[in-house]
N, C-alpha and C positions, 0 to 999 in steps of 0.2 A: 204534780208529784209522780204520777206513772208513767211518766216519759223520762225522768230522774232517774226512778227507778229502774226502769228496763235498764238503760246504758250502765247503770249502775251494779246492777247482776255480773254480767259476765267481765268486766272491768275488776269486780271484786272477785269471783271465781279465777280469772285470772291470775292474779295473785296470791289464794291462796293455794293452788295447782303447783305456783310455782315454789312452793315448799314440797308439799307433798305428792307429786305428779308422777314417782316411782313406786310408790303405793298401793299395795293389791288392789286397794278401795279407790284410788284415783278416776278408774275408768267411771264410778258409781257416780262421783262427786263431779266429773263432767257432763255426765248425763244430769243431773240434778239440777246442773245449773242451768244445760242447757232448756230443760221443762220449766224452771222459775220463768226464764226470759220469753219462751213462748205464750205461758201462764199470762204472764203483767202483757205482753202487747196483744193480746187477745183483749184485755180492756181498756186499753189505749185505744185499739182498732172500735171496740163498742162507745168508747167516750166520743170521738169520733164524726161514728158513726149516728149517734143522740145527738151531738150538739154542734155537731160541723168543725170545718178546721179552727184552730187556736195558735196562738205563739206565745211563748214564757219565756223567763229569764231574760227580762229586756230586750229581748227579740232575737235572744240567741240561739231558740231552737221553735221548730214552726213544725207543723203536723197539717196534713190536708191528704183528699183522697188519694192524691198520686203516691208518697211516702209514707202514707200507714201500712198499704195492702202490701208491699214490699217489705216494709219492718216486718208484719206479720209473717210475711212469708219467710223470711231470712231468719226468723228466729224458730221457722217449723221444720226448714229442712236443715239447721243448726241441731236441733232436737236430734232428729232420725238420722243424723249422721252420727252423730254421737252414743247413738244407742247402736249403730253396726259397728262403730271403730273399736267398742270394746272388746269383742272376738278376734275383731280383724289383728288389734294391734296387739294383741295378747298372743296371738298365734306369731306374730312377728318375735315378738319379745322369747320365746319358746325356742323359734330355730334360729334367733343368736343374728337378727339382723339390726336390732337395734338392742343399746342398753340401758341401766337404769339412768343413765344423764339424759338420754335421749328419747327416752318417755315421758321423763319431767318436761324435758322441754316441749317434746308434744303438746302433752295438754296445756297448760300453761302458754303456748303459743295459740294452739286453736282458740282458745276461748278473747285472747288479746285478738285474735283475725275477727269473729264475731262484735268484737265492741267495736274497732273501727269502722267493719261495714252501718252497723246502726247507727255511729254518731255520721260517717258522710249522707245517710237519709234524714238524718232529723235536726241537722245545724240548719241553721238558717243564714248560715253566712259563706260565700263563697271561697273564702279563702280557709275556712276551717273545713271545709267540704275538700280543699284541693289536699289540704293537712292529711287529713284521716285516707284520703286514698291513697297515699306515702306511707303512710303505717302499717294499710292491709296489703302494701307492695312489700314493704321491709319483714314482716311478720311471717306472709307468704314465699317470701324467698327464703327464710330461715327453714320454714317445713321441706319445702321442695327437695332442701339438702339433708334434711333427716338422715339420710341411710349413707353418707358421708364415700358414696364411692366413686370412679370418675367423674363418670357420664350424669349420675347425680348433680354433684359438684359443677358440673359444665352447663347442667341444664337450668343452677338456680343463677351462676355471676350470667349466663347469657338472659334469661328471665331479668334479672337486675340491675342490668346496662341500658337493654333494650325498651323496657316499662319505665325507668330513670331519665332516659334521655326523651321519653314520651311524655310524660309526666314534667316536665321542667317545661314539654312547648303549650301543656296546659296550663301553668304558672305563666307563660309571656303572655298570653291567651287572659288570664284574670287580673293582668296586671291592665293590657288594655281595656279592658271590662271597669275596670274601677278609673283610669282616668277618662271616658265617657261618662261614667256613674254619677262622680264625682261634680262634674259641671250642674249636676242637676242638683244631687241630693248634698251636695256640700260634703267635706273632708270628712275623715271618719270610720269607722265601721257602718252606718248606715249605708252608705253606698255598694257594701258589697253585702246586704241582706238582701236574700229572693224575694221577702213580701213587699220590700219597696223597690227593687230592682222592676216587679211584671208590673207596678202599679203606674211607675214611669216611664217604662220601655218607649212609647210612642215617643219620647221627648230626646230619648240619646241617639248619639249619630250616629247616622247607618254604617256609614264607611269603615269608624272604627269597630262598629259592631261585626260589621260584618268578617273584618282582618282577623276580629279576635276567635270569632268560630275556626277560621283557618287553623288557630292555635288549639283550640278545643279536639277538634275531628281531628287532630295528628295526636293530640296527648292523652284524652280518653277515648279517640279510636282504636289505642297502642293496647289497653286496658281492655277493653271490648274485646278483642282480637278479630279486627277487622282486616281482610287482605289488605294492601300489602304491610301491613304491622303485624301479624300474627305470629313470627315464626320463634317467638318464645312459647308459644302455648303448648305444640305438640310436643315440645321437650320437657314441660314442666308438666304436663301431665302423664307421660311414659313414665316419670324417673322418679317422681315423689309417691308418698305415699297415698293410697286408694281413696280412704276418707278426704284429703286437701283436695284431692283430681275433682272430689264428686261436690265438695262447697266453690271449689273454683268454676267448676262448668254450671253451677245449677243456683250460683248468687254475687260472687266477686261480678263477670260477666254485666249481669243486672243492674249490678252498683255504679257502673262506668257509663251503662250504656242510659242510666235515670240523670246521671251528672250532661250529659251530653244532650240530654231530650229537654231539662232545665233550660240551656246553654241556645238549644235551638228555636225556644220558645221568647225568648228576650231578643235573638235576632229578626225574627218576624216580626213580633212589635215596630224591634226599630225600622228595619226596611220595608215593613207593609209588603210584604212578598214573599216567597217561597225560596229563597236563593238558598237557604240554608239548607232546606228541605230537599233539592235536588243532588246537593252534594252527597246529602247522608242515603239517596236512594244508588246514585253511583258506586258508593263504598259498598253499599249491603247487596247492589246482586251482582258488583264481583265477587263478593263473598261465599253467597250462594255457590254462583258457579265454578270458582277455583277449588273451593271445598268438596264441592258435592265430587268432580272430576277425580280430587285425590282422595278421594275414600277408595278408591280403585288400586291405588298403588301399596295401601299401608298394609304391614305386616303383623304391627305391634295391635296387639287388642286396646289399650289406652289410644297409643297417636289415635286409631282409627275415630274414638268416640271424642275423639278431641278435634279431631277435624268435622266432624258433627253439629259441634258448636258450634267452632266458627258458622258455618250453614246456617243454625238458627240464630243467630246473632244478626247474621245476614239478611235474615228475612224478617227478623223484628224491624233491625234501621231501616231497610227498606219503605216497610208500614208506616213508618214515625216522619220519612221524609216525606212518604207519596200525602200524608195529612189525609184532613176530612174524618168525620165522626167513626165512618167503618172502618175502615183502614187503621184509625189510632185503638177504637174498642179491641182490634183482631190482634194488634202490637200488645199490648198491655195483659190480653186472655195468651199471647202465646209467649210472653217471659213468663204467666204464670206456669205454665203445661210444660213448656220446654223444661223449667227447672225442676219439679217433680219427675219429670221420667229421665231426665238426662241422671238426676243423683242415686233413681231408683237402677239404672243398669249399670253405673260403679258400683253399686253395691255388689252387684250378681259379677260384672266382671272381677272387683276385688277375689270374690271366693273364689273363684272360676281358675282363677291366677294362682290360687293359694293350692288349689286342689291336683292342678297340673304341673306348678312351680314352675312356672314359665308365663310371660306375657306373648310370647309366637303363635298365633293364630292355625299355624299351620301344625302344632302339636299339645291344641286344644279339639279335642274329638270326644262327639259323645255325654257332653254334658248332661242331658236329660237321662242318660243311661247310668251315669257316674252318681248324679246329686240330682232330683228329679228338680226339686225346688227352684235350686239354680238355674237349672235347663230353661224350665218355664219362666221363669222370673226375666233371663235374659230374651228370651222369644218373645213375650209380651212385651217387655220392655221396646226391643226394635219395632215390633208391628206399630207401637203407639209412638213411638220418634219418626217412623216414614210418614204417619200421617193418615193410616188406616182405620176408617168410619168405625166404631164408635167413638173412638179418643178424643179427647179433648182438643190435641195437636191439629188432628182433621178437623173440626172446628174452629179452633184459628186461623188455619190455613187455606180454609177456605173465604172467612169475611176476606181476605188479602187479598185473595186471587180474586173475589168480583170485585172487590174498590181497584183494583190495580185495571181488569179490565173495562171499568167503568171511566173513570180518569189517567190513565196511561196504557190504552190496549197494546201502545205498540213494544211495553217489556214483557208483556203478558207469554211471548211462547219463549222468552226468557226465563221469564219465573217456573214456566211448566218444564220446562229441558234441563234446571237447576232441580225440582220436586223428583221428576222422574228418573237423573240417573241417579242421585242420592239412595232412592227407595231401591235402586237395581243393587246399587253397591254394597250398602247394606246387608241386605237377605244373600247377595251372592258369597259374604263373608262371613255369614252369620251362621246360614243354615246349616254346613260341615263342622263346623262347632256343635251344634247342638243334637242334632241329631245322627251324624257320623260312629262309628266304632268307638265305644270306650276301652281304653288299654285296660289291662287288669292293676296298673301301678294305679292308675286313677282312680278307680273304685276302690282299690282299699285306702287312698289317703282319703277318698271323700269322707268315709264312717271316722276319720280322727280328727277331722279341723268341724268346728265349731259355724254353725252357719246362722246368723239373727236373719229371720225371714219375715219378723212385722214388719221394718219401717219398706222394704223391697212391696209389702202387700197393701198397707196403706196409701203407698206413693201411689201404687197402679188405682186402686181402686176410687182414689179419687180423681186422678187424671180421664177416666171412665166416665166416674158420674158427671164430670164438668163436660165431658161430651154429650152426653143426653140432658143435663139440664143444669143449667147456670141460677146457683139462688139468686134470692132478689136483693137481698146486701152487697153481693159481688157486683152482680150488676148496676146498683147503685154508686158503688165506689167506682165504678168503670166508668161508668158517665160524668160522674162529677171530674174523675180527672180527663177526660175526653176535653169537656167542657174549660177547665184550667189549659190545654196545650193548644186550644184553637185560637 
């Protein structure tokens, strides 16, 4: 029943949003919901965590350590976005860039993007798994276009075309999934459930398994925003709104890239090897590297943290392909850390944008002088995305870098030459921002916009603690799923 209910929260907030979504009180009742659904998978995550994985509803949804700590997580940085978007969008709604149809639909669409990321973690059936990431594509395309202006517009059908036609080669992808499936488990929805999919892996044929990964790594690499599929990302994150930028970089990401790790785990079964594994390490340190290069060229303060992701996204698949206990523990702690700090500097970028009314880097100066909060908020934020000791980041990124030198030293001054101009490009665009000249327009709009500075200080502070010390439940769920993808 608490796996019912969570989906069942934001599914129903959803709807009822979608009445009253123009409503003073709407932002309250998004936030509401989104703490309900944190609230319930916080005891999903402890049921869990007491009694091990389970599947219900005749095996239509399945819970194990891999998909709880990501429900948990997806429904905590759901929370903390939803508590900044209420300033954020309220200051939108004020200078007349959005109106009351289009606040309705906001929330009303956020909270519908939230329920499909939890039901593609908690179905147990591949084909409702390929469903629900169709929903948080069409959902997500509708936000992107929130502010209904060109480049908007251009940024959601290009978003929509490009994740559509990705997405359809991971439907050719579960179609051959299920006639493998099938010869074992017999006609059915059984055959395209994950608990009897890993249970039989050894038995399905490699060949077709292996084709159907082809289908997979094109249709949720499209999703992932892995080079050369990404080039819907930096437009959808420029163009929409702050709160979508920071649930797309810091969970949608995560969602694609858990459907993909599933997808890689049933092909090693079947072909007793790593073929799958090297692919996905191919994809992820182009990624790295074509990313980390164009943090160099971006103007826009979004593209830039959006080409960011990509980079960790880059360096998660990487982990997930290179395998082995370290390397998949250091993947799993850095989707955690990556999506905390990547959604804690949309935050700081959103205000930052709002305060200079401009996303141009090069007429963002002086933020720590303008809005102290935000200054710091965004400087901490980078220091703990390049990957500097204490954060949590540098502790995922480092288990990578020795499993990588341990079993593949020869990407190792790949991975480091991806780490190292990243961290240059970064701070080289970061720090005239921050500490640069504030104009005087900037400081006096900073004392009128509205700035939520908890969910920006909890992001950090726990990204922090997970650096100096990992609990033992974390830990626990880390191993267990470790132990599931080996």
């Amino acid at each position: 029943m608490t796996l019912i209910a969570l989906l069942s929260i934001s599914l129903v907030s959803a709807v009822v949003l979608a009445f009253i979504g123009d409503k003073r009180y709407a932002a309250e009742v998004n936030i509401l919901g989104g703490a309900a659904t944190f609230a319930v998978s916080l005891l999903l995550g402890a049921e869990v965590y007491i009694s091990g994985p389970f599947v219900i509803a005749n095996g239509f949804f399945f819970v194990d350590a891999l998909n709880v700590y990501l429900a948990v997580l997806t429904a905590f940085v759901s929370m903390t976005t939803a508590i900044f978007s209420r300033p954020y969008m309220r200051h939108e709604r004020e200078i007349g860039r959005v109106g009351k149809t289009a606040m309705r639909f906001y929330h009303a669409m956020y909270q519908l993007f939230i329920f499909a990321m939890l039901l593609a973690l908690l179905t147990n059936n591949v084909g409702v798994l390929w469903i629900s990431m169709e929903l948080a594509t069409l959902s997500t395309v509708l936000l992107v276009s929130l502010y209904r202006t060109p480049s908007s517009i251009e940024a959601a059908w290009k978003y929509f075309i490009l994740c559509g036609v990705g997405i359809a080669q991971a439907l050719f992808g579960t179609v051959l999934l299920y006639f493998a499936a099938e010869k074992v488990l017999g006609e059915g929805s059984a055959a395209l459930q994950w608990t009897n999919l890993s249970r039989v892996s050894g038995q399905l044929e490699p060949t077709v398994l292996s084709l159907a990964f082809i289908f997979f790594m094109i249709g949720y690499g499209t999703k992932v925003g892995l080079v050369p599929l990404h080039n819907w990302l930096p437009d959808a994150h420029a163009e929409g709104p702050t709160p979508i930028s920071a649930v797309l970089s810091g969970l949608l990401l995560n969602i694609a890239l858990y459907a993909l790790v599933r997808c890689k785990a049933l092909v090693d079964g079947a072909t007793h090897g790593n073929k799958a594994g090297y692919i996905m390490m191919a994809f992820g340190m182009v990624s790295l590297l074509v990313s980390a290069f164009s943090l160099l060229r971006q103007k826009d303060i979004k593209r830039m943290f959006s080409y960011s992701s990509i980079e960790h996204m880059g360096i998660a698949a990487f982990a997930f392909g290179l395998g082995g206990s370290v390397a998949t523990f250091g993947a799993l702690l850095h989707m955690l850390v990556h999506s905390l700090t990547k959604s804690a500097i949309f935050f700081t970028v959103g205000h930052a944008s709002q305060i200079y009314a401009t996303q141009q880097m090069t007429r963002i100066r002086g933020l720590i002088r303008a809005n102290g909060p935000v200054g710091w908020g965004l400087m901490l934020g980078v220091a703990a995305i390049t990957g500097m000791p204490p954060f949590g980041v540098f502790t995922s990124e480092f288990l990578i870098l020795t499993a990588t030198i341990k079993d593949a030293p020869i990407m190792s001054p790949f991975f480091l030459l991806g780490l190292a101009v990243a961290f240059a490009a970064l701070f080289k665009k970061t720090m005239p921002m921050v500490f640069g000249e504030a104009g005087e327009s900037a400081r006096l709009s900073a004392h009128s916009i509205k700035v939520s500075d908890s969910p920006v200080v909890i992001h950090m502070l726990i990204v922090l603690s997970l650096g100096l010390y990992l609990p033992v439940f974390l830990s626990d769920w880390f191993h267990a799923a470790v132990r599931l993808l080996r």
